[in-house]
C-alpha positions as CSV (number, residue, x, y, z in Angstrom):
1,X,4.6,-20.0,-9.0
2,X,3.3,-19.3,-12.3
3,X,4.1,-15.5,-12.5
4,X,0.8,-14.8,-15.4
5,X,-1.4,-16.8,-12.5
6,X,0.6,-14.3,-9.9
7,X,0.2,-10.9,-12.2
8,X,-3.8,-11.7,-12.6
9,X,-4.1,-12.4,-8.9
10,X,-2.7,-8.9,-8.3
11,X,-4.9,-7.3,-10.3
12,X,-7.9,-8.8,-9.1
13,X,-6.9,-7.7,-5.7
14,X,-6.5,-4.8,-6.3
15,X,-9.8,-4.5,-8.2
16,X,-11.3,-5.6,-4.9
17,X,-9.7,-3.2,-2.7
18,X,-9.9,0.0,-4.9
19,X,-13.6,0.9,-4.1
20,X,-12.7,0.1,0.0
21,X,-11.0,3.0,0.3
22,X,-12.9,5.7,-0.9
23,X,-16.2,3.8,0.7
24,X,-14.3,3.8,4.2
25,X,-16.5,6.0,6.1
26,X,-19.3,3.8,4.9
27,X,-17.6,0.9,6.1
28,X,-16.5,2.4,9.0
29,X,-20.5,3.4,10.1
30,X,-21.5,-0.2,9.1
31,X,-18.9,-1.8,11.1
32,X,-20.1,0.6,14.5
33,X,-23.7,-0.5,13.4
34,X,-22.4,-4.0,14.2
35,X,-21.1,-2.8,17.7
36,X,-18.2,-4.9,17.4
37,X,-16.0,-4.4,20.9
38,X,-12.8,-2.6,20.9
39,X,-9.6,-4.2,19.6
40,X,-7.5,-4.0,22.7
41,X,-3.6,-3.2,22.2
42,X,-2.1,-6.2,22.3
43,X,-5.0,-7.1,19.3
44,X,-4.0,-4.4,17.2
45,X,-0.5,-4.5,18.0
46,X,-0.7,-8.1,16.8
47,X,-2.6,-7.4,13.4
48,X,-0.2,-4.9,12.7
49,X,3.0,-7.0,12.9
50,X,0.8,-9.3,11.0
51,X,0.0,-7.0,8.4
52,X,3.8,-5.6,7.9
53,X,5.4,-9.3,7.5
54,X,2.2,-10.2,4.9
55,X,3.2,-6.9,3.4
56,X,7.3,-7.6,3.7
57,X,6.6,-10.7,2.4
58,X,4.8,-9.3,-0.5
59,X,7.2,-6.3,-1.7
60,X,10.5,-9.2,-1.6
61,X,8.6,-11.8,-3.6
62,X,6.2,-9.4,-5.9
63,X,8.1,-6.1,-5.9
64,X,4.5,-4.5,-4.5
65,X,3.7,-3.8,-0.6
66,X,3.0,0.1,0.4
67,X,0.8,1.0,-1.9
68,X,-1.1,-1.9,-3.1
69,X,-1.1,-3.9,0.4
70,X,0.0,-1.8,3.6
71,X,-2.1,1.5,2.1
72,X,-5.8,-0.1,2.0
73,X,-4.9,-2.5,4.7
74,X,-4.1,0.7,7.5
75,X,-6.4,2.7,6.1
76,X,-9.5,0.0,6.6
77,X,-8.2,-1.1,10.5
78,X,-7.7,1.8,12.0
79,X,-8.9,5.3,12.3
80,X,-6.0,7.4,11.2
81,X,-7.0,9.7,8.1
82,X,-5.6,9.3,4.5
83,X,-2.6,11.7,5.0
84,X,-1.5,9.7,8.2
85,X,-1.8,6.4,5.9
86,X,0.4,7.2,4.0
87,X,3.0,8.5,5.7
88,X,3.1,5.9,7.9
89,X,3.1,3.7,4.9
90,X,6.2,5.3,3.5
91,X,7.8,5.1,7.3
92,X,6.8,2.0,7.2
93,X,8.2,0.5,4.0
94,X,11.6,2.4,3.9
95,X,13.4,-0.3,6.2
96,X,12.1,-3.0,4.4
97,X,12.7,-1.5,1.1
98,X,16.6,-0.6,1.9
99,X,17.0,-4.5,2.9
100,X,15.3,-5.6,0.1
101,X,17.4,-3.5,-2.6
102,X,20.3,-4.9,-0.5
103,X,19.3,-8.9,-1.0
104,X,18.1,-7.9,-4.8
105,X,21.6,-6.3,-5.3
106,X,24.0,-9.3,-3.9
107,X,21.6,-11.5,-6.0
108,X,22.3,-9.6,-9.8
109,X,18.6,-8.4,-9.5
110,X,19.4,-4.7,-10.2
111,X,20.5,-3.3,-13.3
112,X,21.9,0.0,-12.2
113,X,21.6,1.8,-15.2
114,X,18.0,1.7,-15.0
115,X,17.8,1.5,-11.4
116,X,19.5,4.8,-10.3
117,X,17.3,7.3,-12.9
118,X,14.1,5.3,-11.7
119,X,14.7,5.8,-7.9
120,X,16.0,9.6,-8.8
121,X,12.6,10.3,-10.2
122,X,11.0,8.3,-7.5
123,X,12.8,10.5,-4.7
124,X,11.7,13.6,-6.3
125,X,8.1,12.0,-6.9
126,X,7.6,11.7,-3.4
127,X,8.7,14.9,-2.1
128,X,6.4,16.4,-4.4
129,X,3.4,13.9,-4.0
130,X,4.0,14.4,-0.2
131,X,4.2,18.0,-0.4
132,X,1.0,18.4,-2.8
133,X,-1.2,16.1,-0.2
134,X,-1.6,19.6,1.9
135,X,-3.6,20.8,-0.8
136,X,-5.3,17.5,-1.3
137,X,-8.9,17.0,0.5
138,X,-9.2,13.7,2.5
139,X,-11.8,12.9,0.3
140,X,-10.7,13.6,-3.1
141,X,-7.2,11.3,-1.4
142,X,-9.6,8.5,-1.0
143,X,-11.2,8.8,-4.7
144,X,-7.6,9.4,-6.2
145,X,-6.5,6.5,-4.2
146,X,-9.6,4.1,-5.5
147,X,-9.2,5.1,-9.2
148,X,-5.5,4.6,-9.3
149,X,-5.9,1.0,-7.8
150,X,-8.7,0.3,-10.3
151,X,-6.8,1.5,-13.8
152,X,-3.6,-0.6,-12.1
153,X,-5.5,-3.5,-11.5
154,X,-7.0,-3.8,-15.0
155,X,-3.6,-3.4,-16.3
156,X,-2.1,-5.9,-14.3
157,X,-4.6,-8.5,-15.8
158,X,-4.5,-8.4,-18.8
């Protein structure tokens, strides 16, 4: 896998999905427009497993899944508002990302020096993101969300 072939494909994905979010409603009334029937459970049980190994699969070979992947993903299937989508995001990807620091460890793929001051900041990060999100509006979520994903896709390109 060429990994410049691999960074640009990233980005462009992630130029795609940053508007999604933020147009979800939109979406959302276009899609009831359509009258499409009701996913029964099974269904969306089904394209949720299918979603978490596409996602798995993504954060072990690319290092990226919850926020670039299982974030839009949720947030455009099902109904749950932005707070929900990203808390279950996190729930979601803290199994898989213990497993995967585990693998990356036994194969030399962590240089602890770096590793432990990064996660630190990362653990404090996200109590304080997660905290802040009860002053956040749905909305504005959805915009920061979008904007994010743009700027980090046009920096993965290049």
């Amino acid at each position: 896998l060429n990994p410049v072939v691999l960074r640009r494909s990233l980005g462009a994905f992630m130029l795609v999905v940053a508007p999604l979010v933020p147009f979800k409603e939109r979406i959302l009334r276009a899609a009831e427009r359509a009258e499409q029937p009701a996913q029964s459970t099974v269904a969306r049980t089904s394209l949720m497993l299918a979603l978490g190994g596409l996602t798995g699969l993504c954060s072990g070979l690319f290092g990226v899944g919850g926020g670039a992947i299982m974030v839009p993903a949720v947030a455009l299937l099902t109904d749950l508002s932005h707070h929900s989508v990203l808390g279950t995001s996190f729930v979601a990807m803290a199994l898989p990302s213990f497993i995967g620091s585990i693998k990356h460890f036994r194969l030399g793929h962590i240089t602890p020096r770096l590793a432990a001051p990064v996660a630190a900041g990362t653990l404090v990060g996200s109590f304080l993101g997660g905290t802040a999100t009860r002053f956040v509006s749905e909305e504005d979520l959805r915009a920061i969300f979008g904007v994010l994903m743009a700027v980090l896709g046009v920096r993965t390109m290049r």
